[in-house]
C-alpha positions in Angstrom: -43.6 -7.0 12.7 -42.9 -9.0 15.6 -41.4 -7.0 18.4 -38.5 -8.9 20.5 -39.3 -9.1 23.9 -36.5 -7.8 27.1 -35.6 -11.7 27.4 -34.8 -12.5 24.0 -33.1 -8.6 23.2 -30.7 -8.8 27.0 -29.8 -12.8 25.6 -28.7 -11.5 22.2 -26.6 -8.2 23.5 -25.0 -10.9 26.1 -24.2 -13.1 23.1 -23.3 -9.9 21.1 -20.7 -9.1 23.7 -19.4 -12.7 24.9 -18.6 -12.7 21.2 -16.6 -8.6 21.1 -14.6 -10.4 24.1 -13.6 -12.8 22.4 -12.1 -10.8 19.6 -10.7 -8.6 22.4 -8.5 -11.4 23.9 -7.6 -12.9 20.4 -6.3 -9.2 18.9 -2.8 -7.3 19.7 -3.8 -4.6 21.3 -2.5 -0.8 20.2 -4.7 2.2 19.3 -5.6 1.5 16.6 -6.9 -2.1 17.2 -9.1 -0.2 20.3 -11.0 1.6 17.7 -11.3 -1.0 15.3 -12.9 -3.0 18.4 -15.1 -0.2 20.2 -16.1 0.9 16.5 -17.6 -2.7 16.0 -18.9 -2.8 19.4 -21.2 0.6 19.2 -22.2 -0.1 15.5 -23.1 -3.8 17.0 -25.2 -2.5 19.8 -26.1 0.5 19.1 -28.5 -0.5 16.3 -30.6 -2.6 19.4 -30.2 0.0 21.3 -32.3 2.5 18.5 -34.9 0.2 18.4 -36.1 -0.5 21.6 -35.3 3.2 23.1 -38.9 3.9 23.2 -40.6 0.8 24.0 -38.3 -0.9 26.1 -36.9 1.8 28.3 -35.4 -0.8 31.2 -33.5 -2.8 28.4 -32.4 0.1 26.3 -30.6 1.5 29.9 -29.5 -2.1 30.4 -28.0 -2.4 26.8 -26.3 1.0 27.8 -25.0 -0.3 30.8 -23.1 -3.5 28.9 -21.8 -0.8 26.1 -20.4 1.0 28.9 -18.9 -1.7 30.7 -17.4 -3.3 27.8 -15.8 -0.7 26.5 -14.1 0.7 30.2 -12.6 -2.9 29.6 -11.8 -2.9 26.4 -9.5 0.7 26.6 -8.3 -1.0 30.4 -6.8 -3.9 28.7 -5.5 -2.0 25.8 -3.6 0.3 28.5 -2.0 -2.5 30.2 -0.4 -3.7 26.8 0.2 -0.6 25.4 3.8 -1.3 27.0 4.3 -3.8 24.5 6.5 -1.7 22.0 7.8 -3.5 18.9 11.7 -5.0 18.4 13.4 -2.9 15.5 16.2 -4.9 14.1 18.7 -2.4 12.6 18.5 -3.4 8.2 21.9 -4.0 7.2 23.5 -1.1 5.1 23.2 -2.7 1.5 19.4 -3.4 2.7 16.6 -1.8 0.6 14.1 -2.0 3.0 16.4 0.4 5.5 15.5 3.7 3.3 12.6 2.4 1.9 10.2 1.0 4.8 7.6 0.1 1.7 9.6 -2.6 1.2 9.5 -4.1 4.4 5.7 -3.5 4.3 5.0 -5.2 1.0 6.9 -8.2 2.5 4.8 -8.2 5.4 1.5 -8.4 3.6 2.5 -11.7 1.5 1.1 -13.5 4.2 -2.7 -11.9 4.6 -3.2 -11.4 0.6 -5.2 -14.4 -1.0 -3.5 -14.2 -4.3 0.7 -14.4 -4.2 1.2 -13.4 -7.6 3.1 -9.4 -7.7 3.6 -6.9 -11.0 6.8 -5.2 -10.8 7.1 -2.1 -13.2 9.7 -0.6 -13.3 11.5 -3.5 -12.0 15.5 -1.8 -13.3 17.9 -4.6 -12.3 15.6 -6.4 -10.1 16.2 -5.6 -6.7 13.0 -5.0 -5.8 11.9 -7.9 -7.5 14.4 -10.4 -5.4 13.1 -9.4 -2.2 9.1 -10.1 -3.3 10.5 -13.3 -4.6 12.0 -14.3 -1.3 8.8 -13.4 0.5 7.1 -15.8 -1.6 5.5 -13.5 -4.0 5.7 -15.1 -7.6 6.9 -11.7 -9.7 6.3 -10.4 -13.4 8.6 -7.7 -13.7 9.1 -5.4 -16.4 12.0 -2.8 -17.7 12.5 -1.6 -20.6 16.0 -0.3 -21.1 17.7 -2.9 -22.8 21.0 -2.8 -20.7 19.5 -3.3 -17.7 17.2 -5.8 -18.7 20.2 -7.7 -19.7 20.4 -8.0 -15.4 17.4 -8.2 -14.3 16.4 -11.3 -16.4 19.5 -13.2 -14.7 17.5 -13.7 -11.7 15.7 -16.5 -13.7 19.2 -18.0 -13.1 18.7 -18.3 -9.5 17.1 -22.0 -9.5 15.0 -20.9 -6.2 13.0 -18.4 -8.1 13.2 -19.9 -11.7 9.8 -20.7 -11.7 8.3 -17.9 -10.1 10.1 -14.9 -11.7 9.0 -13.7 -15.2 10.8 -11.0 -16.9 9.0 -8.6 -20.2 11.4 -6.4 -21.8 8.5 -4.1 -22.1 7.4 -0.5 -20.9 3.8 0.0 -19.6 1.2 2.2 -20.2 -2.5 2.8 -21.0 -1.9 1.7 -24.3 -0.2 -0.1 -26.8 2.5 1.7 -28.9 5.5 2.9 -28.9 6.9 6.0 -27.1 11.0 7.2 -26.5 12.5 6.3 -23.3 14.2 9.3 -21.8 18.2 7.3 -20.2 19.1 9.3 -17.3 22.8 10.3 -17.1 25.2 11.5 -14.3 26.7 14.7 -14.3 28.9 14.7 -10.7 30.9 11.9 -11.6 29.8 10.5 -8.3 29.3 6.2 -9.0 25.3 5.8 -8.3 23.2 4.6 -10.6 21.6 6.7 -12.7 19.1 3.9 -14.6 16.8 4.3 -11.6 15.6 7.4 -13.0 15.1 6.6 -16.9 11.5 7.9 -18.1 9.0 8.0 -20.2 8.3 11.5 -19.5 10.7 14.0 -19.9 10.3 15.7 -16.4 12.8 18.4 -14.3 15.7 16.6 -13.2 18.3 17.2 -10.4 21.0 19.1 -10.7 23.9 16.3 -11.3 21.1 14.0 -12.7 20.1 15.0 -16.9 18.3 13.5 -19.7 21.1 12.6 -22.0 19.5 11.0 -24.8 16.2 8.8 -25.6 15.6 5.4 -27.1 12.3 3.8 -28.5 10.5 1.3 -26.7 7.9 -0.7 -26.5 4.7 0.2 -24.2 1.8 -2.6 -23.6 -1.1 -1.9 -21.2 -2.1 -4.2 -18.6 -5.0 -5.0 -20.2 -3.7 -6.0 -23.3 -0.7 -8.5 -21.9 -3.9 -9.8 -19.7 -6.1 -10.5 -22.6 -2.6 -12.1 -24.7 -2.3 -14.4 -21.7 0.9 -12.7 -20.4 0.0 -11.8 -17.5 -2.7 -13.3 -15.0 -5.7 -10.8 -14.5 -5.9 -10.3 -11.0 -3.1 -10.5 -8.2 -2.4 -9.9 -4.8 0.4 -7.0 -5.5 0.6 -4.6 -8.4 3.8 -2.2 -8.0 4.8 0.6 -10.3 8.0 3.0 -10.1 7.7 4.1 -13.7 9.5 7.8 -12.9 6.3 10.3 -13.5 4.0 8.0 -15.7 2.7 5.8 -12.8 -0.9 7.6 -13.6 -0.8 6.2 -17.0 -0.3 2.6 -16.2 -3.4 2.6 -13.9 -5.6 3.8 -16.6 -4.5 1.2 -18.2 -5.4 -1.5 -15.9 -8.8 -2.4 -17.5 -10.9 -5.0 -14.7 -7.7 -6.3 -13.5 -7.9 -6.9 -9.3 -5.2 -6.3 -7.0 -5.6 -6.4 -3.8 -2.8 -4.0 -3.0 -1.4 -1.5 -5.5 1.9 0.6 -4.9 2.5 3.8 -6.9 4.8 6.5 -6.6 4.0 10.3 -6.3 6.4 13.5 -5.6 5.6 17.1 -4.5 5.2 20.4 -6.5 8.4 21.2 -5.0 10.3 18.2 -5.6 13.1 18.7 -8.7 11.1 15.9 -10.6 7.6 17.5 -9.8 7.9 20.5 -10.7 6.0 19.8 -14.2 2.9 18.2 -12.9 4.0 14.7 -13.0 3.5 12.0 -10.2 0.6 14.1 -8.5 -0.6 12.0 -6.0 -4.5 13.7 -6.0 -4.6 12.9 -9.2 -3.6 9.0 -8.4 -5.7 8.9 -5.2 -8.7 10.0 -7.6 -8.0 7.4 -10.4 -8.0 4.3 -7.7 -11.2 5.4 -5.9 -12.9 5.3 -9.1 -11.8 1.8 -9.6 -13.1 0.7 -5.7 -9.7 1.1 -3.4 -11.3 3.3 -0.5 -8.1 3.4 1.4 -4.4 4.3 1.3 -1.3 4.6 3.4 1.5 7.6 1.9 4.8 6.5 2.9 6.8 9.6 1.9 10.8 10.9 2.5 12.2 14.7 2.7 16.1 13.9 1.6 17.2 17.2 3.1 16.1 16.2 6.6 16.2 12.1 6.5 12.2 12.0 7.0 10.6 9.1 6.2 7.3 8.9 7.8 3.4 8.5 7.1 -0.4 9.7 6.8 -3.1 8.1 5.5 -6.3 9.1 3.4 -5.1 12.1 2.6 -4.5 13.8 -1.4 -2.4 16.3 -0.4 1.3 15.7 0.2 4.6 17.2 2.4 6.5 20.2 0.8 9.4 18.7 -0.9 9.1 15.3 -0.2 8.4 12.2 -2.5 7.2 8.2 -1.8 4.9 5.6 -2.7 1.3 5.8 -2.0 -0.4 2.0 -1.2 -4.2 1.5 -2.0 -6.2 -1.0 -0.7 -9.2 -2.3 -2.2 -10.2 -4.0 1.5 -10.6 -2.0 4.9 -9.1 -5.4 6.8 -5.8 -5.1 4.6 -5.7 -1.5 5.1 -6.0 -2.0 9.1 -3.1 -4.9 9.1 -1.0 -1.9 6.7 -1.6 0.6 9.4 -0.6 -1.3 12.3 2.8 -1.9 10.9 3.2 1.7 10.2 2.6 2.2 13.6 5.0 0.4 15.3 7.6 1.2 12.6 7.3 4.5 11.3 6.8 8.1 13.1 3.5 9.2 11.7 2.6 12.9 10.3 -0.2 14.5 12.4 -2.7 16.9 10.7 -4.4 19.4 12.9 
């Protein structure tokens, strides 16, 4: 093995970091972007650094000496922009994306995933659905309840998402069969709609909210619709709101790809919890297994108006309930978090 001599080792570390600077200047610079940058700065040099400790003492302190140097600059110029705090534009009062930020984050990924195609399960009257469609995002949703489904397909209506909107009247789970859908009805007399919380699982409910009867439907897999032709077999967005049987659906995913996949969990505590379902260990565990290393919880406490966020973590807030987004790609994950930053409050663990 050929050892490199000082010349050759200084002119690659001052390639090594004309190159870091010039990410520097191109990136927006917040604290998480600092350690993104200093984290691919020491793992850069620090490997030429190990090697020629012992043999090349002069170049190893020299190599130290750029680290250093390059770094006090990097944190200076993050300090001078840290005063660059985003604009918040107050979301109009009919506007999903006001109480539920995940919205607002799905749209703002469109633009970095490479595939634009979105699952929506659990897709009720389509709501959801509209917004990914205006982002661009070419949606197969899916709802099972027949009188909703009755709305939700009118968005095909809409000539500027005709082509892009596809509508199942199906349930999914791991499987095919057929299973009874638990209809959700209001107690209070209060006008809110109670379809939001129809299931497949008959789970604790709030106290206004019951189970008042069940209907058969339908259940495909994933896998199945993928191998029928349905559905394509990888995507940039899979979203599920399924009411407690979001586990299911995953296992039923067979090799389909997504490059971001939305699922929602509640607490022990929470009324719907209570029995087990929508554990988000238990979801975090099933999407490691099938390669996405990363997720973002997004999670609210109704009593106290909390919406806010943690990431990589199993466990979740007493009380609370939210969506959970996995990423199958640490450069996604890092775009996620920076919007969470400059939106959301985030939950410290210490």
């Amino acid at each position: 093995m050929v050892e490199m001599t000082d010349e050759k080792l200084l002119k690659r570390v001052a390639s090594t970091v004309e190159e870091l600077e010039s990410i520097l200047g191109s990136i927006v610079i917040n604290d998480t972007a600092i350690l993104d940058a200093l984290a691919q700065l020491l793992n850069t040099l620090h490997q030429q650094q190990l090697k020629t400790e012992e043999s090349h003492r002069s170049s190893a302190d020299q190599i130290g000496g750029e680290i250093r140097s390059l770094t006090t600059a990097l944190v200076d110029s993050g300090l001078k922009l840290k005063g660059r705090d985003p604009i918040l534009v107050a979301a109009d009062v009919d506007d999903q994306s006001g109480q539920n930020p995940e919205l607002g984050l799905l749209e703002y990924l469109y633009s970095f995933l490479p595939n634009s195609k979105a699952i929506d399960i659990g897709a009720n009257v389509g709501n959801f659905a509209q917004r990914l469609l205006a982002a661009g995002y070419e949606v197969y949703a899916f709802e099972p309840y027949p009188p909703v489904f009755e709305q939700l397909e009118k968005i095909k209506d809409d000539k500027n998402f005709s082509d892009k909107f596809h509508p199942f009247q199906l349930a999914i789970g791991s499987t095919d069969t057929s299973m009874d859908l638990q209809v959700a009805a209001n107690n209070s007399g209060a006008k809110w709609d109670t379809t939001l919380f129809n299931s497949l699982v008959k789970h604790p409910m709030l106290t206004d909210c019951t189970f008042k009867e069940s209907i058969p439907v339908k259940v495909r897999s994933l896998e199945s619709l993928v191998k029928e032709g349905k559905i394509p077999d990888s995507g940039g967005l899979l979203k599920i709101d399924s009411e407690g049987f979001d586990l299911d659906i995953v296992k039923g995913l067979g090799k389909s790809k997504f490059s971001v996949v939305m699922a929602e969990f509640w607490d022990a505590d929470h009324p719907f919890g209570r029995s087990g379902h929508g554990n988000l260990n238990e979801l975090v565990t099933e999407l490691k297994s099938r390669g996405y290393g990363w997720h973002i919880v997004i999670y609210h406490c109704d009593q106290t108006a909390t919406v806010s966020y943690y990431c990589n973590r199993r466990n979740t807030v007493r009380g609370s309930w939210g969506n959970a987004i996995f990423f199958n790609e640490y450069e996604l994950f890092a775009k996620a978090l920076r919007w969470c930053e400059d939106v959301l409050a985030p939950t410290l663990y210490r």
